[in-house]
Each structure stands twice: as structure tokens, then as C-alpha cells.
C-alpha atoms as an extended CHARMM CRD file, in Angstrom:
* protein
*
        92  EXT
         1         1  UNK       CA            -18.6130000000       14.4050000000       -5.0360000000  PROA      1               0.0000000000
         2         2  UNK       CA            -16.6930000000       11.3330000000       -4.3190000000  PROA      2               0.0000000000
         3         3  UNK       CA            -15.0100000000        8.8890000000       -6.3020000000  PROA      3               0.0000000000
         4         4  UNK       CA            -13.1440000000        5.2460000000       -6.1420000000  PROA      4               0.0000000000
         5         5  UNK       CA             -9.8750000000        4.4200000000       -7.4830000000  PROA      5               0.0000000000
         6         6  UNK       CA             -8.1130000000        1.0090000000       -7.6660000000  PROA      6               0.0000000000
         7         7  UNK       CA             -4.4990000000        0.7910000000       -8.6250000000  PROA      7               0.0000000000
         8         8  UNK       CA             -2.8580000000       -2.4800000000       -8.6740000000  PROA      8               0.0000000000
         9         9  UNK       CA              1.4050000000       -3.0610000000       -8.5640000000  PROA      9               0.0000000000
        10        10  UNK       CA              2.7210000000       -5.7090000000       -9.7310000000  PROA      10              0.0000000000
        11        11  UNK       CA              6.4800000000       -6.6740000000       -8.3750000000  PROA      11              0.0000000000
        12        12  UNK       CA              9.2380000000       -8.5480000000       -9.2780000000  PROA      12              0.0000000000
        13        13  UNK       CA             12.7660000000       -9.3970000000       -8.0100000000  PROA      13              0.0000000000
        14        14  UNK       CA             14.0890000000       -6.1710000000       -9.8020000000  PROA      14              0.0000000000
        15        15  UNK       CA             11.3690000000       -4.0020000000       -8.6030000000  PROA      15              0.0000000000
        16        16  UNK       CA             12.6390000000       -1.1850000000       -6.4010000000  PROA      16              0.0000000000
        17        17  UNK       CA             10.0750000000        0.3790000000       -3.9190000000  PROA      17              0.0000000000
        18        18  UNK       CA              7.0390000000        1.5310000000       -5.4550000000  PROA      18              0.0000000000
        19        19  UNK       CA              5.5380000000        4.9970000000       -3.3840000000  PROA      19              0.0000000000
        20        20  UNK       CA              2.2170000000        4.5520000000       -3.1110000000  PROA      20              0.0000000000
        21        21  UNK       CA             -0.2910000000        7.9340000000       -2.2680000000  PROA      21              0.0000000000
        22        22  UNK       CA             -2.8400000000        7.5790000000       -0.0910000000  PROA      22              0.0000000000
        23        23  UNK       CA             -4.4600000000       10.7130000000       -1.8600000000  PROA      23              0.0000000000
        24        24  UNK       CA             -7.6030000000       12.3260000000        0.5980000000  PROA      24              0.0000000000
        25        25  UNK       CA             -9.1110000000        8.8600000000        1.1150000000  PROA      25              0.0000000000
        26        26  UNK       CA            -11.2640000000        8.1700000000        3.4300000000  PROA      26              0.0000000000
        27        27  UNK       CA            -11.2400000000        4.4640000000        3.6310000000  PROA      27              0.0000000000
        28        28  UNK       CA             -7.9540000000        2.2200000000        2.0190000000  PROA      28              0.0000000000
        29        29  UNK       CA             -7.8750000000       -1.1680000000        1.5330000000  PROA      29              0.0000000000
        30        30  UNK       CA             -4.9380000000       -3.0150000000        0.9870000000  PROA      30              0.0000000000
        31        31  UNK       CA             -4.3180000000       -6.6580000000       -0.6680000000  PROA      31              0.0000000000
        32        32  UNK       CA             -0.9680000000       -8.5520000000       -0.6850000000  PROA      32              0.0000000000
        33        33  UNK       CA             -0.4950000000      -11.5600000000       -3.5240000000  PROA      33              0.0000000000
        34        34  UNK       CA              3.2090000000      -11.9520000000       -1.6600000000  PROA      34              0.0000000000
        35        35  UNK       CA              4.9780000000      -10.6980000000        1.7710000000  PROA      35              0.0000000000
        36        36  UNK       CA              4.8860000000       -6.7300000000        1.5810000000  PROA      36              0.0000000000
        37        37  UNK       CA              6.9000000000       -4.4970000000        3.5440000000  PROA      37              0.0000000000
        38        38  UNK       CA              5.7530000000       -1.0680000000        4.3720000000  PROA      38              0.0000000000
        39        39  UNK       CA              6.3700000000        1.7890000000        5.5480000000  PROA      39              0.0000000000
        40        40  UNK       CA              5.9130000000        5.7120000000        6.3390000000  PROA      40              0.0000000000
        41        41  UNK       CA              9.2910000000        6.4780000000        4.9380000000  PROA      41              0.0000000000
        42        42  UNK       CA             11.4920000000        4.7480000000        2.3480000000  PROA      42              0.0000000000
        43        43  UNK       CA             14.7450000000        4.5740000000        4.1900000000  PROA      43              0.0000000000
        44        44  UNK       CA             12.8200000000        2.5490000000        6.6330000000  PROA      44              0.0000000000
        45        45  UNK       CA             11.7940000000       -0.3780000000        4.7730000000  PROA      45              0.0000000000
        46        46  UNK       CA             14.9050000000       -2.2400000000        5.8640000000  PROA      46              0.0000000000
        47        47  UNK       CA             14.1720000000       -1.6460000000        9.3990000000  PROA      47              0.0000000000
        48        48  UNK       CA             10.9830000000       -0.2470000000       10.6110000000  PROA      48              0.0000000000
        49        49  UNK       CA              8.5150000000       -1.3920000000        8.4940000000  PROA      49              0.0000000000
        50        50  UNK       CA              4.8910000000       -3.2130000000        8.2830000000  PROA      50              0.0000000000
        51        51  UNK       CA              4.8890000000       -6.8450000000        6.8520000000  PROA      51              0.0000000000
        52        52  UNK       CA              1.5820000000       -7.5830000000        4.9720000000  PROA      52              0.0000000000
        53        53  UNK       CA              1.4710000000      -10.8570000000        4.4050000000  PROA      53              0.0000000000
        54        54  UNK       CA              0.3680000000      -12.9330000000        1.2850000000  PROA      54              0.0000000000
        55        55  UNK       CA             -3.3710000000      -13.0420000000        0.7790000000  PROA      55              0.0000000000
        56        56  UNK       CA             -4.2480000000      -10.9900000000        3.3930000000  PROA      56              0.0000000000
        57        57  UNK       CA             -6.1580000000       -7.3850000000        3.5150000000  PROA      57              0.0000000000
        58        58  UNK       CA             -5.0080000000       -4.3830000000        5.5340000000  PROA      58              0.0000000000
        59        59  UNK       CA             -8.1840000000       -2.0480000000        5.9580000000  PROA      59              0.0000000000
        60        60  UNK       CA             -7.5020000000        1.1160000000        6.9380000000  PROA      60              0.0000000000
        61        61  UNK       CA            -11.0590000000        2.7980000000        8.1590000000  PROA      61              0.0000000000
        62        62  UNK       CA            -12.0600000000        6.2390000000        9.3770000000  PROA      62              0.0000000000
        63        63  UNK       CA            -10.4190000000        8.3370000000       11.0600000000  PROA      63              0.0000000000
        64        64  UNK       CA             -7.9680000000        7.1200000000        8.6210000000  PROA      64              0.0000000000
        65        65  UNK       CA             -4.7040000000        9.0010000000        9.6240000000  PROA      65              0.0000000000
        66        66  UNK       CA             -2.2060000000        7.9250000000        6.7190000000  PROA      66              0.0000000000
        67        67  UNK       CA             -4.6860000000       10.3340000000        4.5720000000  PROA      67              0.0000000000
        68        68  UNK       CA             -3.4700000000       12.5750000000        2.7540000000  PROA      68              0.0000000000
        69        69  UNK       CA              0.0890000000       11.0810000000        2.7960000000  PROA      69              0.0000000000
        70        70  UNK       CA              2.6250000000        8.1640000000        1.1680000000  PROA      70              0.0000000000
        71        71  UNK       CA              3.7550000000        4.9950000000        2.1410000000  PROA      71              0.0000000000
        72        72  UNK       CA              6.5300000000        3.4500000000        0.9100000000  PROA      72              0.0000000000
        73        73  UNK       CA              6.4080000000       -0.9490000000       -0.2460000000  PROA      73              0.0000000000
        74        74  UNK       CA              8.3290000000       -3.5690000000       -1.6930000000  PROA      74              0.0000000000
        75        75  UNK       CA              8.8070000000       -6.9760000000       -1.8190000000  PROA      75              0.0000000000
        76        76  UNK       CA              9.8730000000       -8.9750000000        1.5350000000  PROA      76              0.0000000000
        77        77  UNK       CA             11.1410000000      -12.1500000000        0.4570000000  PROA      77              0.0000000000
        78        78  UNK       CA              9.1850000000      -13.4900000000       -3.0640000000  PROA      78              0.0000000000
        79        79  UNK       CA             10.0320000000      -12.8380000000       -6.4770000000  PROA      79              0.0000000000
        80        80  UNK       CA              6.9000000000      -11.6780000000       -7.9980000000  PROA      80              0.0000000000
        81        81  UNK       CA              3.8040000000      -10.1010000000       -6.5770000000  PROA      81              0.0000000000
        82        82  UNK       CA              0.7530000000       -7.5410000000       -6.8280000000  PROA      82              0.0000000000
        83        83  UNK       CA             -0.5840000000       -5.4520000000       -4.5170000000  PROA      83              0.0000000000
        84        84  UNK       CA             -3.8460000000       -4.0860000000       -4.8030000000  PROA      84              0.0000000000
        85        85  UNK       CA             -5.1160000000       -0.5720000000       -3.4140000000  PROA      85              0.0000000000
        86        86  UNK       CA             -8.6830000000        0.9420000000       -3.3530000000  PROA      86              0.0000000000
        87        87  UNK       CA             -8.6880000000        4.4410000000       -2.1960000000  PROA      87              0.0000000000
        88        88  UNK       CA            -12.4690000000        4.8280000000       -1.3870000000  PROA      88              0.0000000000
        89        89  UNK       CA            -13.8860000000        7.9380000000       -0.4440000000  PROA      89              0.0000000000
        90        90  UNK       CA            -11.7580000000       10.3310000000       -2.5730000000  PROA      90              0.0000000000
        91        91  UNK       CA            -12.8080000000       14.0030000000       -2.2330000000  PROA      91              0.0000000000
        92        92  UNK       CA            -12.6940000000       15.4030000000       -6.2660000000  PROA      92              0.0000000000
């Protein structure tokens, strides 16, 4: 049986980083409303990280190999912002 689940995170200048679980997905897709850093760790968000920009969609298809694991976002330079996630393809 498989399921869909949409989580959306809204931001702000005193939001810290927000850990987001990729659960056993087999498709993510990922919306920015603002700049988004992330990354596979969260001591590497000042450094090594993955800048989704504003209004765009990260899709991340089969074989998708962040499955199963968290990634690690927050703000890059805005004040306020969402970020939308749809884990598709969840094994129940």
C-alpha cells in the first residue's frame, strides 16, 4: 500500500534549521518560496550545502538515494519563507 504526504515549513528570520525526513519515499519533490540551503548534515549548512532557489522545484526521482534519510534546511538570505515537500511513494 502506498501513500502521499505533503508537509509544508514555513521560516522566518528566527527560524533555526528545520530537519526534514525523507521517510522510504520513492519520489520527493521539493518547492522553495525563498533561497534554501540544504544539506546532508546540519553542521554543513554554513559550508557545504545545496541552494534552492526561490520558486523553483527540486525533484528528486527514482533511484532516489536520499531515501530513507534527513536533510538538513534553512533560510539563505530572506526573512520569511515556506518550503513545501511531497514524499510520494511512501511504503506503509
Amino acid at each position: 500500500m502506498y501513500s502521499s504526504n505533503i508537509t509544508r515549513y514555513a521560516y522566518s528570520s528566527g527560524t533555526a534549521i528545520v530537519a526534514v525526513g525523507t521517510s522510504n519515499a520513492q519520489r520527493v519533490l521539493i518547492r522553495a518560496t525563498a533561497d534554501i540551503r540544504i544539506a546532508l548534515d546540519e553542521a554543513r549548512l554554513d559550508d557545504d550545502y545545496f541552494t534552492l532557489l526561490a520558486n523553483q522545484t527540486l525533484i528528486l526521482d527514482p533511484p532516489n538515494l536520499v531515501q530513507g534519510y534527513f536533510y538538513y534546511t534553512r533560510l539563505d538570505s530572506a526573512s520569511s519563507g515556506n518550503l513545501e515537500v511531497w514524499l510520494q511513494g511512501v511504503v506503509a
